[in-house]
C-alpha positions in Angstrom: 134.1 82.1 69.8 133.0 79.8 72.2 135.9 79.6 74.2 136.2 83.6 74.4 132.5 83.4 76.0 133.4 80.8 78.5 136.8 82.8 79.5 134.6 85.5 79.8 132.1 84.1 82.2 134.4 82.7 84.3 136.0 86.5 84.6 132.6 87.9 85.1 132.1 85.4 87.7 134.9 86.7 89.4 134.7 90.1 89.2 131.0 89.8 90.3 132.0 88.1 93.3 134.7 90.7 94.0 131.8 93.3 93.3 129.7 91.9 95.8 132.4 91.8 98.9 133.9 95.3 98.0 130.6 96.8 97.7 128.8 94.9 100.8 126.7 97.7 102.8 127.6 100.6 100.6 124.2 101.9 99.8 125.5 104.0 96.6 125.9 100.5 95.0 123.3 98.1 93.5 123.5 94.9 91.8 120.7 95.2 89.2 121.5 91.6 87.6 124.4 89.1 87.5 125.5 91.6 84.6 124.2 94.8 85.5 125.0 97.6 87.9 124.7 101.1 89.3 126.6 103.2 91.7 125.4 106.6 92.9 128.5 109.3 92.4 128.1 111.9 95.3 125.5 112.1 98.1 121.7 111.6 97.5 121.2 115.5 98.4 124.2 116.8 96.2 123.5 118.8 93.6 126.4 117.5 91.5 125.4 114.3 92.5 124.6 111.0 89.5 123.7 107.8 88.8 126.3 105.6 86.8 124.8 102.2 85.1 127.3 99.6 83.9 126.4 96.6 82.3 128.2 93.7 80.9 127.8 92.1 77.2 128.6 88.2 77.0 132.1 89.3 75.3 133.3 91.3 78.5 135.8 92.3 79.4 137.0 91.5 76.0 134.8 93.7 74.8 133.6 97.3 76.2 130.8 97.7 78.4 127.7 99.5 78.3 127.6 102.6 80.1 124.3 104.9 81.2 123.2 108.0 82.7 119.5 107.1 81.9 118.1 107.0 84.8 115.8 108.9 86.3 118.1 110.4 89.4 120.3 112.3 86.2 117.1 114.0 84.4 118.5 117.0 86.0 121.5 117.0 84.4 121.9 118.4 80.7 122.7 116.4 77.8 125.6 118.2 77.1 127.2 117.1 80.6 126.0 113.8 80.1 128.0 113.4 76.7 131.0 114.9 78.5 131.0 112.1 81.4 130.3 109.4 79.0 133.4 110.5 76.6 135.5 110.7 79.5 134.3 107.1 80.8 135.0 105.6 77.2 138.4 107.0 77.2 138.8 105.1 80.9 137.1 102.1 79.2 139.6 101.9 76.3 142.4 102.1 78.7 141.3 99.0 80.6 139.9 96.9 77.8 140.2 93.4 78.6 140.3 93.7 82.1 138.0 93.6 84.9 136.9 97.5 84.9 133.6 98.3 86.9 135.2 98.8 90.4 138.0 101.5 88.4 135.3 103.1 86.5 133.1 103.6 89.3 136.0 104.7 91.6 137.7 107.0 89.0 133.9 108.7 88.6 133.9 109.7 92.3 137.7 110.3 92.1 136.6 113.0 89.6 133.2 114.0 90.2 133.8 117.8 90.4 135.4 117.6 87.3 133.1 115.8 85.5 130.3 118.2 86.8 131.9 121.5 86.8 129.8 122.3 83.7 126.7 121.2 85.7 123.8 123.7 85.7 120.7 122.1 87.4 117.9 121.8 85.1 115.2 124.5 85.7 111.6 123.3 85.9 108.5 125.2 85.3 107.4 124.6 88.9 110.8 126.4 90.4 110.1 129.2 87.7 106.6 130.1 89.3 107.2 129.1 92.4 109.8 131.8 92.5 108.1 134.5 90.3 105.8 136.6 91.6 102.1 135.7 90.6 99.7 139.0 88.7 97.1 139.3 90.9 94.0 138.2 88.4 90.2 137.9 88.4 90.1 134.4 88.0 91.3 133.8 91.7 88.7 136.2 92.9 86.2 134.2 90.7 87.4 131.0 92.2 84.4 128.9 94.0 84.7 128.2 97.3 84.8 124.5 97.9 81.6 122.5 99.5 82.7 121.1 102.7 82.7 117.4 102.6 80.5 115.5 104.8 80.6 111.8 105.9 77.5 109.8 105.3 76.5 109.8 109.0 76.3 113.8 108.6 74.9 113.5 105.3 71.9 110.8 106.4 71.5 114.0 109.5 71.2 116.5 107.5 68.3 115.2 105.1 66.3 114.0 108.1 66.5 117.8 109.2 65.9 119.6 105.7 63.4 120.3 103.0 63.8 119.1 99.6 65.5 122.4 99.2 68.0 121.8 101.7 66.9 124.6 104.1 66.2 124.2 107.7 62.2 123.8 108.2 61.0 127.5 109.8 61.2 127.4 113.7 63.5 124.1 113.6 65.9 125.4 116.5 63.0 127.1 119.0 63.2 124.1 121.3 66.6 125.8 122.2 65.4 128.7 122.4 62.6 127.9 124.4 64.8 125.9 126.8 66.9 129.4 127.3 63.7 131.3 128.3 62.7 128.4 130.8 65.9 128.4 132.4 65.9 132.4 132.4 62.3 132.5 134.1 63.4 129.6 136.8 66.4 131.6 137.8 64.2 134.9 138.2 61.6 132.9 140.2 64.3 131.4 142.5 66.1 134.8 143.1 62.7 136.3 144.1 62.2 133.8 146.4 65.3 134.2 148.2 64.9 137.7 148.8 
């Protein structure tokens, strides 16, 4: 047993390394560990597009390796496409068994994306529903309260040096404007008069 584990290393070693310079730049690919990876299938706006998460036990390639859609990029896709993909990867994984398989697994997925995803019916959320459905017109929305306008502390600290302990404007708080208009009004008279 011991010896399988070390043969087993030493091929993980080198298909890691292979991994790394095959892979170099390609942003679909990620190295989560020494022993764990993910390759986006598709392009990041494509509908048909998914996330495929391999990941080596100590045994491997002797053994099978584990394979996920869990992540969070394939919640749109339906469980009944996901057990599709993943029967069709096992039977690819049983074909290679004991070799190195991640690069042909990952490169048979985009080989056969549209096949894999010709069942593929985007999930529908409750946010596309009402954002495409017409909304009743109710009484609630009518009833809505119309929001207090926020103030900073500067306005705030201006407003209660101008207010009562109500809030409201003391009586005759803006008649130095208007007294200013009448001055201005009875200067421009007085200076017109002159003139003539």
């Amino acid at each position: 047993m011991v010896k399988e584990i070390m043969a087993a290393n030493e091929d993980q070693e080198m298909e890691l390394e292979a991994l790394r310079s095959i892979y170099e730049g390609d942003d679909c690919f990620k190295e989560l560990s020494s022993a764990s990876f993910q390759y986006r299938i598709g392009d990041h706006d494509d509908p048909k597009a998914f996330l495929l998460e391999i990941s080596w036990p100590e045994t491997y390639p002797e053994t099978a390796p584990r394979i996920s859609l869990d992540a969070f990029f394939n919640n749109r896709i339906c469980p009944e496409v996901k057990k599709t993909i993943l029967a069709k990867l096992e039977e690819q994984v049983e074909a290679n068994l004991g070799t190195a398989m991640v690069y042909t697994l990952f490169e048979w997925a985009k080989e056969n994306q549209e096949s894999l995803m010709e069942n593929h019916q985007p999930v529908v959320t409750a946010v596309t529903l009402t954002s495409n459905a017409e909304v009743p017109n109710t009484t609630s929305a009518s009833k809505k309260k119309d929001k207090k306008e926020q103030l900073t502390k500067a306005q705030k600290r201006k407003m209660t040096g101008r207010t009562d302990n109500k809030g409201e404007l003391p009586r005759g708080w803006d008649w130095v404007d208007v007294i200013k208009v009448k001055v201005k009004r009875l200067i421009f008279n007085l200076f017109t008069e002159c003139m003539l």
